[in-house]
C-alpha positions as CSV (number, residue, x, y, z in Angstrom):
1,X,-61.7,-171.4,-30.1
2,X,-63.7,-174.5,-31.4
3,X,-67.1,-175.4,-31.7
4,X,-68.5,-178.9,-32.6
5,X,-71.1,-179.2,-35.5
6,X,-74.0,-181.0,-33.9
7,X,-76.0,-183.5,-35.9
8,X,-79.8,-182.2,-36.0
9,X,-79.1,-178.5,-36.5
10,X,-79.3,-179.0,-40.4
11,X,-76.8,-180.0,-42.8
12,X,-73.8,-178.1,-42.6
13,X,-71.6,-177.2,-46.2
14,X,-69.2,-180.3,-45.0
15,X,-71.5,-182.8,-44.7
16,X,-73.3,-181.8,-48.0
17,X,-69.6,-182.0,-49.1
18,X,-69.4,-185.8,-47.5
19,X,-72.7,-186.7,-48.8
20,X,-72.5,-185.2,-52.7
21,X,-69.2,-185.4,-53.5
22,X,-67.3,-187.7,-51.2
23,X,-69.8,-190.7,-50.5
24,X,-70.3,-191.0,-54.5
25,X,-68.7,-191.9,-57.6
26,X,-66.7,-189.9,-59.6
27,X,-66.0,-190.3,-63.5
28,X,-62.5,-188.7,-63.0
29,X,-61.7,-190.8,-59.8
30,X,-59.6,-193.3,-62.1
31,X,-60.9,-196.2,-59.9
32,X,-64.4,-197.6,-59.4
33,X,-66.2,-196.9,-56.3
34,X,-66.9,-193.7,-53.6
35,X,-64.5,-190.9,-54.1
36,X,-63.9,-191.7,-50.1
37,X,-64.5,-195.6,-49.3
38,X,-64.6,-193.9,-45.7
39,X,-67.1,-191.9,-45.6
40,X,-70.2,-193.5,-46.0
41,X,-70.1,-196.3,-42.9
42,X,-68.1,-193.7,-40.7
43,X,-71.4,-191.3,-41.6
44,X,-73.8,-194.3,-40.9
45,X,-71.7,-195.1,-37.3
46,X,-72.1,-191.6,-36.4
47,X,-68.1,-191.4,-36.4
48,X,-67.4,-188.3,-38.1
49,X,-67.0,-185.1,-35.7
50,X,-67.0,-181.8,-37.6
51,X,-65.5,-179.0,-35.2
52,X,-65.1,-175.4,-36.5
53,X,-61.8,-173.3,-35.1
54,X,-61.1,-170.0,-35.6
55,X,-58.4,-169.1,-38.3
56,X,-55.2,-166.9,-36.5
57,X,-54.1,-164.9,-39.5
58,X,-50.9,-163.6,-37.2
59,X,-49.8,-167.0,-37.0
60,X,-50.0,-168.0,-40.6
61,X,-49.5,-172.0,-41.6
62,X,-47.5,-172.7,-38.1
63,X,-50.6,-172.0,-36.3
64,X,-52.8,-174.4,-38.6
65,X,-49.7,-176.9,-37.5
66,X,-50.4,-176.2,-33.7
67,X,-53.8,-176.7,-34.1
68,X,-53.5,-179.6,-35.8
69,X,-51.0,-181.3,-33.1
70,X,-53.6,-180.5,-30.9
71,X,-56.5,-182.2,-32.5
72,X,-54.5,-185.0,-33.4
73,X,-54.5,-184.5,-29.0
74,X,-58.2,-184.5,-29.0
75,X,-59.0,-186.9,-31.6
76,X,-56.7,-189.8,-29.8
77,X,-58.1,-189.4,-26.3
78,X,-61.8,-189.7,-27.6
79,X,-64.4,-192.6,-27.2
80,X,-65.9,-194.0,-30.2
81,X,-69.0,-196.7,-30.3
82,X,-67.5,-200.2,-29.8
83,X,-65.7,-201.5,-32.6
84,X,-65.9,-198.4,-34.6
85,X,-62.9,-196.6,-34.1
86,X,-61.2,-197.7,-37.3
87,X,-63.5,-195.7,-39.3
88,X,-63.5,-192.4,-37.0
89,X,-62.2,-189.2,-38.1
90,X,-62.4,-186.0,-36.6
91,X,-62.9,-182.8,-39.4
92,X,-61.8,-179.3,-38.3
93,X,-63.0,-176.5,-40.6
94,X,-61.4,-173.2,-40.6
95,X,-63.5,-170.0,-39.8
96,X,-62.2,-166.8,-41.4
97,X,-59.4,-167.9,-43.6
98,X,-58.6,-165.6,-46.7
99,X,-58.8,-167.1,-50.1
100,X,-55.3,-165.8,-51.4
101,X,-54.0,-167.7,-48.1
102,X,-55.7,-171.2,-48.3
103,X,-51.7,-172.3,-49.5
104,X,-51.0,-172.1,-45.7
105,X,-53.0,-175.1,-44.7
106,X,-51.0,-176.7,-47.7
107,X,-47.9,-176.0,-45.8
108,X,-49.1,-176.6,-42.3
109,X,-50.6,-180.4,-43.4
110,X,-47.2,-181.3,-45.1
111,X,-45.4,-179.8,-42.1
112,X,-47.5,-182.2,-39.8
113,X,-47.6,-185.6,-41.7
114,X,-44.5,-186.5,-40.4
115,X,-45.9,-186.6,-36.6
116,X,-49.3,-187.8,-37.8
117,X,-47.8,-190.8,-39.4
118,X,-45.9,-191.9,-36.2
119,X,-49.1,-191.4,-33.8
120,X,-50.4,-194.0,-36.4
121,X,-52.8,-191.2,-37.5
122,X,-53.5,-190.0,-41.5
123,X,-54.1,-185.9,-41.5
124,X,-55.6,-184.8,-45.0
125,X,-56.0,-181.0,-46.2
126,X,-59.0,-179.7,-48.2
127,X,-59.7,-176.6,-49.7
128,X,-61.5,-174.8,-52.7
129,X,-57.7,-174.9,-54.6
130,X,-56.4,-177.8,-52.9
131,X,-54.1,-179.0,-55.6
132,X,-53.8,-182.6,-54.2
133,X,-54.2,-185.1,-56.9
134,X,-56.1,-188.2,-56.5
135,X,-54.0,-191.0,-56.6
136,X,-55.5,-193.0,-59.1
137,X,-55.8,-190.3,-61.8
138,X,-53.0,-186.8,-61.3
139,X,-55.4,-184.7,-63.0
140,X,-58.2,-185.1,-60.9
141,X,-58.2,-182.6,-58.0
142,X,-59.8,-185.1,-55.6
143,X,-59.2,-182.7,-52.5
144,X,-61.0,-179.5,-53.1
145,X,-63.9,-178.7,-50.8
146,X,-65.9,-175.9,-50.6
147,X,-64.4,-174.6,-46.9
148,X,-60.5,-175.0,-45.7
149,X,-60.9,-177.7,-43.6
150,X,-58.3,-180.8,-42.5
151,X,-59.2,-183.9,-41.7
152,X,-58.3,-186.9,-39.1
153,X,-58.0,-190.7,-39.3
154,X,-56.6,-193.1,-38.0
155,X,-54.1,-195.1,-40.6
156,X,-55.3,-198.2,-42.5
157,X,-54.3,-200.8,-44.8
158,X,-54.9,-198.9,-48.0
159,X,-52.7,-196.2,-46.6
160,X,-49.9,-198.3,-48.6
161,X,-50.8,-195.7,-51.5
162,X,-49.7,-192.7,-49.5
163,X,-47.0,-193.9,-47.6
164,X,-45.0,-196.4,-49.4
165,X,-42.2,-193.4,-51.0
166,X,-41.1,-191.7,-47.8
167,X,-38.7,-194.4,-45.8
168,X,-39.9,-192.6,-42.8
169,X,-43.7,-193.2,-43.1
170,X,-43.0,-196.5,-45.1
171,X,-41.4,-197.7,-41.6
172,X,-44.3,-196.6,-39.7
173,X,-47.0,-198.2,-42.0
174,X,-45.2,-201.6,-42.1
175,X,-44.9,-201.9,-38.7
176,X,-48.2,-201.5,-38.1
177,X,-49.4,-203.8,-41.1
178,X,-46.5,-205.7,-42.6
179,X,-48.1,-209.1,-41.2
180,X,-50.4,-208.8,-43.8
181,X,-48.0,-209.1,-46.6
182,X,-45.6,-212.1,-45.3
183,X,-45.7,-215.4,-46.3
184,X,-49.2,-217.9,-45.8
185,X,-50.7,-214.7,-44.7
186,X,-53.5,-212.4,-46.6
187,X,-51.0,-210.8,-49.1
188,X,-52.8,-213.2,-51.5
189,X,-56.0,-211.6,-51.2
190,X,-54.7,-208.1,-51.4
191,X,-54.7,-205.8,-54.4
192,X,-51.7,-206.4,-56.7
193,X,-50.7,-202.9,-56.5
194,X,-50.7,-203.1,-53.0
195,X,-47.9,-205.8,-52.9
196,X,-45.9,-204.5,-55.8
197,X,-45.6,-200.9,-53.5
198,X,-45.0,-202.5,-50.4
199,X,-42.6,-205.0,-51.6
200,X,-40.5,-201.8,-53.5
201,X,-40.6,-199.8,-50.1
202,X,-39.1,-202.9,-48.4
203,X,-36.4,-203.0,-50.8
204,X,-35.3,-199.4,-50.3
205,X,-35.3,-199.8,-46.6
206,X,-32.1,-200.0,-44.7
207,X,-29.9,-199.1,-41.9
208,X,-27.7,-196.9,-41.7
209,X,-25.1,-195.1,-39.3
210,X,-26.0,-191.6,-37.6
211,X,-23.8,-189.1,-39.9
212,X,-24.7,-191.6,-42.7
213,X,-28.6,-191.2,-42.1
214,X,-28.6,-187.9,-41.7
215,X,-27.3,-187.2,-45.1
216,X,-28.6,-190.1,-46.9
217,X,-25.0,-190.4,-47.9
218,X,-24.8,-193.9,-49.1
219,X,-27.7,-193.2,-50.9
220,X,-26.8,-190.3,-52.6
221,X,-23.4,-191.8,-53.5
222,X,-24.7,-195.0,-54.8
223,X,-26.9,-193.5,-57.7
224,X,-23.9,-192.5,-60.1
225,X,-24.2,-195.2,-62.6
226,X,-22.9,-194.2,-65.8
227,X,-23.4,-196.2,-69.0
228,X,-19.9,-196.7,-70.1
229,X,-16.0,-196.2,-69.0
230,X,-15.3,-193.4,-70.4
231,X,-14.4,-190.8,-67.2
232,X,-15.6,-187.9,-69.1
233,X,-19.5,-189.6,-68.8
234,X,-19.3,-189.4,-64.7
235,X,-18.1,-185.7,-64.9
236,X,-21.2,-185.5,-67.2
237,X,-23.5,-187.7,-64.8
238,X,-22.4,-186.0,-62.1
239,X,-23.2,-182.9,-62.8
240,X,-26.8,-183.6,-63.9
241,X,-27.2,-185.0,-60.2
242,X,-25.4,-182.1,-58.9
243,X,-27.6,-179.9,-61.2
244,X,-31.3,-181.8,-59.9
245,X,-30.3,-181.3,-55.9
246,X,-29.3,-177.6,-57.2
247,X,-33.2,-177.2,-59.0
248,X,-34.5,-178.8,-55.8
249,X,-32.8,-176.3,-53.7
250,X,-34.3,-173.4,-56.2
251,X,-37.6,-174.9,-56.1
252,X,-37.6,-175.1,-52.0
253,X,-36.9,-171.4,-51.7
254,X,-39.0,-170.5,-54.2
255,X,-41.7,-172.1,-53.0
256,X,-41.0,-170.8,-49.6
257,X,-41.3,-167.0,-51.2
258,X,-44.1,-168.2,-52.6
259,X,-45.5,-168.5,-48.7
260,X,-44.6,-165.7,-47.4
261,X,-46.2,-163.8,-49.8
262,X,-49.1,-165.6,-49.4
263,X,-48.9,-164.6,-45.7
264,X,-48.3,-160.7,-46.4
265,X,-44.5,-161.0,-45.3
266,X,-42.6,-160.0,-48.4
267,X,-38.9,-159.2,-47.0
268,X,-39.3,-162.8,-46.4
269,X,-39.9,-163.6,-49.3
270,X,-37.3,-161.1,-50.4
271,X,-35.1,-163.2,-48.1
272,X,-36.1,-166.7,-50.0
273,X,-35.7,-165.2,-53.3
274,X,-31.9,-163.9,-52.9
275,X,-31.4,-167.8,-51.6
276,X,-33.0,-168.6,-54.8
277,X,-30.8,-166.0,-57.0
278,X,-27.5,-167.6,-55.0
279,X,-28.7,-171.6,-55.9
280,X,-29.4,-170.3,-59.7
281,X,-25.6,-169.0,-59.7
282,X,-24.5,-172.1,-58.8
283,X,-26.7,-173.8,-61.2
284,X,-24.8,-171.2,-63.7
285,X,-21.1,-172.4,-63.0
286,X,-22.3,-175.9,-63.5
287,X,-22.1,-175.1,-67.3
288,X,-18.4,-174.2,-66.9
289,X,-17.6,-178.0,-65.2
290,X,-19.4,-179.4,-68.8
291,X,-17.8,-176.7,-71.2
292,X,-14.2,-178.5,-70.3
293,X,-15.9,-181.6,-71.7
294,X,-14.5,-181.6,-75.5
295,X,-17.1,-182.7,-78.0
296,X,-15.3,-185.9,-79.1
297,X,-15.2,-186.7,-75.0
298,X,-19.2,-186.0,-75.0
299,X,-19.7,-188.3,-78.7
300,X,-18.0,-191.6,-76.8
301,X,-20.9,-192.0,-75.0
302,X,-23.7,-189.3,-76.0
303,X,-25.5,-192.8,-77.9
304,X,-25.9,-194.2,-74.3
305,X,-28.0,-191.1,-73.5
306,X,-30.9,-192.5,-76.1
307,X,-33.8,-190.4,-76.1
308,X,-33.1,-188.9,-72.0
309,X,-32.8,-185.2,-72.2
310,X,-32.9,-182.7,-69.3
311,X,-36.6,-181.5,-70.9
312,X,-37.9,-184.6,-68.6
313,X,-36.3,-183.4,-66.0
314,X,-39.2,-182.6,-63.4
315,X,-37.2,-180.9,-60.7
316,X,-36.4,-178.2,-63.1
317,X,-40.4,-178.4,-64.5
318,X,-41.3,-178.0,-60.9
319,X,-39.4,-175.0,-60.9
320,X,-40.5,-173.3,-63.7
321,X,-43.9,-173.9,-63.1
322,X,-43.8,-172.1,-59.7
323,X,-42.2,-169.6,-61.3
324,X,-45.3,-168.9,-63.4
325,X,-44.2,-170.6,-66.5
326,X,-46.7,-173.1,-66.8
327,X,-47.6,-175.7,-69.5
328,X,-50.6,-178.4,-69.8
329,X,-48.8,-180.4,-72.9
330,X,-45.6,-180.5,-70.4
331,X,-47.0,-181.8,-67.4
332,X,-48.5,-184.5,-69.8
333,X,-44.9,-186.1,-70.3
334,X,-45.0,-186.9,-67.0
335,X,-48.5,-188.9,-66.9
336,X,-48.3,-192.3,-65.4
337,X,-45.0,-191.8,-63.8
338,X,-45.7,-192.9,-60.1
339,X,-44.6,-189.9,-57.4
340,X,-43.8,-187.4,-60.5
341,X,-47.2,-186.6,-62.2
342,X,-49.2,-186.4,-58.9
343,X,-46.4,-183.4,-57.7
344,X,-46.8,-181.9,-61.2
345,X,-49.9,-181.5,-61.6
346,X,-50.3,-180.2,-58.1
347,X,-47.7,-177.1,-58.6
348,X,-49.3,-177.2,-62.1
349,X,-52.7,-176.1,-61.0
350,X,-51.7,-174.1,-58.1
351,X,-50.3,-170.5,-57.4
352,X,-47.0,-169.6,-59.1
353,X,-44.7,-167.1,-57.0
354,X,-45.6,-164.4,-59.1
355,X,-49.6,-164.4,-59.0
356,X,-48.8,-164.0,-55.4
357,X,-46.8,-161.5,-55.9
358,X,-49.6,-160.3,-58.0
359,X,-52.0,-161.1,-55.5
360,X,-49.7,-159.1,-52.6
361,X,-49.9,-155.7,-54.7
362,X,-53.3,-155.7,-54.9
363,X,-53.9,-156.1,-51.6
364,X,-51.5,-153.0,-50.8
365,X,-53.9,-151.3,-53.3
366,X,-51.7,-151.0,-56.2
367,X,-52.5,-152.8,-58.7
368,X,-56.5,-153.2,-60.1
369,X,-57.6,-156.7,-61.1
370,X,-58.0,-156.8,-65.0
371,X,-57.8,-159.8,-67.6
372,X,-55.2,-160.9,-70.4
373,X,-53.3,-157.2,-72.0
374,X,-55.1,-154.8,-69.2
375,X,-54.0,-157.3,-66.4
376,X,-50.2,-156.9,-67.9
377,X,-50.5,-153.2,-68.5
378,X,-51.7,-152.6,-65.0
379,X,-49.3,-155.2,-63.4
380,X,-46.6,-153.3,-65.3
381,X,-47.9,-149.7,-63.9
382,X,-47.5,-151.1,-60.5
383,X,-44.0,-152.0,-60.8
384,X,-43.3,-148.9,-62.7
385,X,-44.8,-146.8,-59.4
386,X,-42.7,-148.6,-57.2
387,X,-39.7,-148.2,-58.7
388,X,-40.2,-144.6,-59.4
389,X,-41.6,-143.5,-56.2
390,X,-39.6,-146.0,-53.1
391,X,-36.5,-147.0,-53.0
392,X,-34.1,-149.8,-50.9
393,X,-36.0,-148.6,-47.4
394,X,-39.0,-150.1,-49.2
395,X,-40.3,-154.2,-48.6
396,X,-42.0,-153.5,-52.4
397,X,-38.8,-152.2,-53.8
398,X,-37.3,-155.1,-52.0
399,X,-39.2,-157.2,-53.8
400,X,-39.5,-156.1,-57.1
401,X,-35.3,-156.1,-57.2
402,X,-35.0,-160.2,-55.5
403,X,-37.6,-161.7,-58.0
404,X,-35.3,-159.8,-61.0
405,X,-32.4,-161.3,-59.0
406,X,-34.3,-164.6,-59.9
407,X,-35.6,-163.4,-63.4
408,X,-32.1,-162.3,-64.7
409,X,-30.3,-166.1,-63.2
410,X,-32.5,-167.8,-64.6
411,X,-31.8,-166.1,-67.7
412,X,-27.8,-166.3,-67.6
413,X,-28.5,-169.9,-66.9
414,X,-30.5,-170.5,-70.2
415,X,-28.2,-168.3,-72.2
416,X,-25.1,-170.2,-71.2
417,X,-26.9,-174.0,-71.7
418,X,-27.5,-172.7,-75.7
419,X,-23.8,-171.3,-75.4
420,X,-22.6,-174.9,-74.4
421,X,-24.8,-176.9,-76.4
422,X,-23.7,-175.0,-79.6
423,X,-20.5,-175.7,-78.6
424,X,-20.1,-179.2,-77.8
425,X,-22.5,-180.4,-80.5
426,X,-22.7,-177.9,-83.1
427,X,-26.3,-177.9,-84.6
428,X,-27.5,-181.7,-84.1
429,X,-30.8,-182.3,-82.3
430,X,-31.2,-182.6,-79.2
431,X,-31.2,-186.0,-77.5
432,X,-35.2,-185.4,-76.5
433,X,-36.9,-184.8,-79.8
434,X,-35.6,-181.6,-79.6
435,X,-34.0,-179.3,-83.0
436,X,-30.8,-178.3,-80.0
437,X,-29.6,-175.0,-80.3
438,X,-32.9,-173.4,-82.2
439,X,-35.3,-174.6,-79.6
440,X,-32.7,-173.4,-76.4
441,X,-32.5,-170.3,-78.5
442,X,-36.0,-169.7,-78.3
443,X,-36.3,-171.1,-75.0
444,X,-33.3,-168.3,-73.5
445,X,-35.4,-165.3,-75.1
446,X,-38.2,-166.2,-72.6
447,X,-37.9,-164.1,-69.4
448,X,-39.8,-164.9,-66.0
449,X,-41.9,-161.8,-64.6
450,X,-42.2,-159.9,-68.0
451,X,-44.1,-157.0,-66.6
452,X,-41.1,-156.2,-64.0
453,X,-38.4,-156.3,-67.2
454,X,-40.7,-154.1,-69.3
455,X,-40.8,-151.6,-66.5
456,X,-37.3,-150.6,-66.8
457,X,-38.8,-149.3,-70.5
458,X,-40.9,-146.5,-68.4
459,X,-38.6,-145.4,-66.0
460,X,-37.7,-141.5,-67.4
461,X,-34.3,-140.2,-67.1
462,X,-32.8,-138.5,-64.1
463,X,-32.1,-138.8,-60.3
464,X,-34.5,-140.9,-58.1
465,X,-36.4,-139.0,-55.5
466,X,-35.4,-140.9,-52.9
């Protein structure tokens, strides 16, 4: 059910959100200028429709994605005033939508860019904990509003900025407004960044056969580029690729979990998290490939390495922040990189699996909100009741037993990297700044979900009631 906002019946929380926040300057914007260059003329053409639609709980983030198809329906079949329709938009904000569940419209707007960029449209989320980070400056949130809401457009020239590192979109883009950067024509008069991102997309773009494309294969299989000739570097390189995909594949299903819980389904996120348990294993028998690398194989060409060192590795960040292991001074090593600090900062500031988890029991009524120790100690309790009281036949107990699936990977994982640090390179530091085999020591006594470990601590002695 929708119902348009008319002008005239007083300003409504969006526009006071268009008028205050995204027709102005912003000291954090990292560019001069309106937060939204957009906004203002679209408000002064009267070519901003605001709709409200009712939020379907039952459907979670796949029906935010239907109802976004079918505005992207509405907003293409409208009239606009002559001459205006390149700075239209339609805005549909969502009535009745939980806080702990705003992640949704996340997932439904990343689920949906694909189709918007090929109807030549831009689709935009905003929400009080958007996490999008403004593309000028990663640690400015630019998207939060103060209602879920997702907007409209159709795509411009400045879309370069958002388009130019998926192929897919890149392709879409240029067709519609490569004439402006070819030769004799306007590319001159364009922003230098412009040019530099469109001429970097156009580089990475090529054809392909079907199987090939489908698998990227001549892509993936044309990034091993070791330093030197000495074999035992592309076992060593290899395996650091093979190890990234592998944190990818983690962080996917992680994430994923992360969802369902955030949509009250937690076998599914049970489901996610033993997917996540099976990819950590495999991350864990990666360290037996390396540990048949002898240390005077890895000294040949360890100098090539210079200062890289899997700490920068921002899959594997990624990871841990969703996880709930989250750092501000990390995230900082990644400022500046284009494509890497703007997806940091956004898992950085946003829910880790385990606040929803969190967020899950409290909303089954087991677990009371508190701060710092009595958050922990309660949080603890919980887990303790759960495991005391249910068993297998229980989605909790589920649960509780696939994030420790996670929790105790993740563990064997660090314990064997000190394991083959020590021995391949004895006590040296570490090729990041590191001191090696001290700080992975300290790093491997670090466990993910504390208050679910600790819990083992309370269980008495004696055979389970159920």
């Amino acid at each position: 059910m929708k119902k348009e906002l008319k002008r005239g019946e007083g300003p409504s929380a969006v526009e006071e959100w268009f008028i205050q926040f995204l027709a102005r300057p912003h000291d954090d914007l990292g560019r001069e200028g309106a937060v939204c260059p957009f906004v203002a003329p679209a408000m002064r053409a009267n070519t901003i429709s605001v709709e409200r639609a009712s939020y379907a709980p039952e459907k979670g983030w796949l029906g935010i994605a239907e109802l976004m198809r079918r505005q992207m329906d509405s907003y293409l079949a409208r009239s606009w005033p002559e001459g205006k329709a390149p700075i239209s938009a339609l805005v549909t904000a969502l009535d009745g939508m939980p806080e702990h569940q705003l992640p949704l419209l996340d997932e439904a707007q990343r689920q949906v860019k694909g189709e918007a960029v090929r109807r030549g449209l831009m689709i935009g989320q905003f929400h009080p904990g958007c996490p999008e980070p403004s593309v000028w400056n990663s640690s400015f949130l630019v998207s939060r509003s103060p209602l879920p809401l997702f907007a409209l457009r159709r795509m411009a020239l400045h879309d370069i900025l958002f388009l130019h590192a998926d192929p897919a979109h890149f392709a879409e883009y240029d067709r519609r407004f490569g004439y402006h950067y070819g030769r004799n024509r306007s590319a001159v008069h364009l922003p230098r960044h412009f040019v530099d991102l469109y001429k970097a997309a156009r580089e990475n773009a090529g054809k392909r056969t079907e199987y090939v494309t489908y698998q990227s294969i001549d892509v993936l299989l044309s990034l091993q580029q070791p330093h030197t000739h000495y074999p035992a570097e592309m076992t060593f390189y290899l395996v650091g690729q093979v190890k990234e995909l592998l944190f990818k594949l983690v962080y996917e299903e992680v994430s994923a979990a992360r969802l369902a819980l955030v949509a009250d389904v937690p076998d599914e996120a049970s489901w996610n998290l033993r997917r996540a348990a099976t990819g950590l294993k495999m991350l864990t028998r990666s360290w037996d490939v390396l540990a048949q690398i002898s240390p005077a194989e890895f000294n040949a060409f360890r100098a090539q390495l210079g200062s890289a060192s899997g700490i920068d590795s921002y899959m594997y960040r990624m990871l841990e922040f969703t996880l709930g292991r989250k750092s501000e001074a990390m995230a900082r090593r990644y400022a500046g990189v284009p494509g890497v600090s703007e997806a940091i900062y956004r898992v950085l500031h946003r829910s880790s699996v385990y606040d929803e988890a969190l967020g899950l029991l409290r909303r089954r009524g087991l677990l009371d909100v508190g701060d710092g120790n009595e958050a922990s100690e309660a949080a603890r309790a919980a887990w303790t009741r759960i495991y005391r009281n249910d068993g297998p036949a229980s989605e909790l107990f589920r649960l509780a037993e696939a994030l420790m699936d996670v929790a105790h990977e993740f563990s064997r994982w660090r314990a064997l990297h000190q394991l083959l640090v020590e021995r391949t390179i004895g006590n040296k530091p570490g090729t990041g700044g590191t001191s090696g085999v001290d700080w992975l020591r300290r790093s491997s006594e670090h466990r993910f979900f504390a208050e679910l470990w600790e819990a083992r601590s309370a269980l008495a002695a004696g055979v389970p009631p159920w």
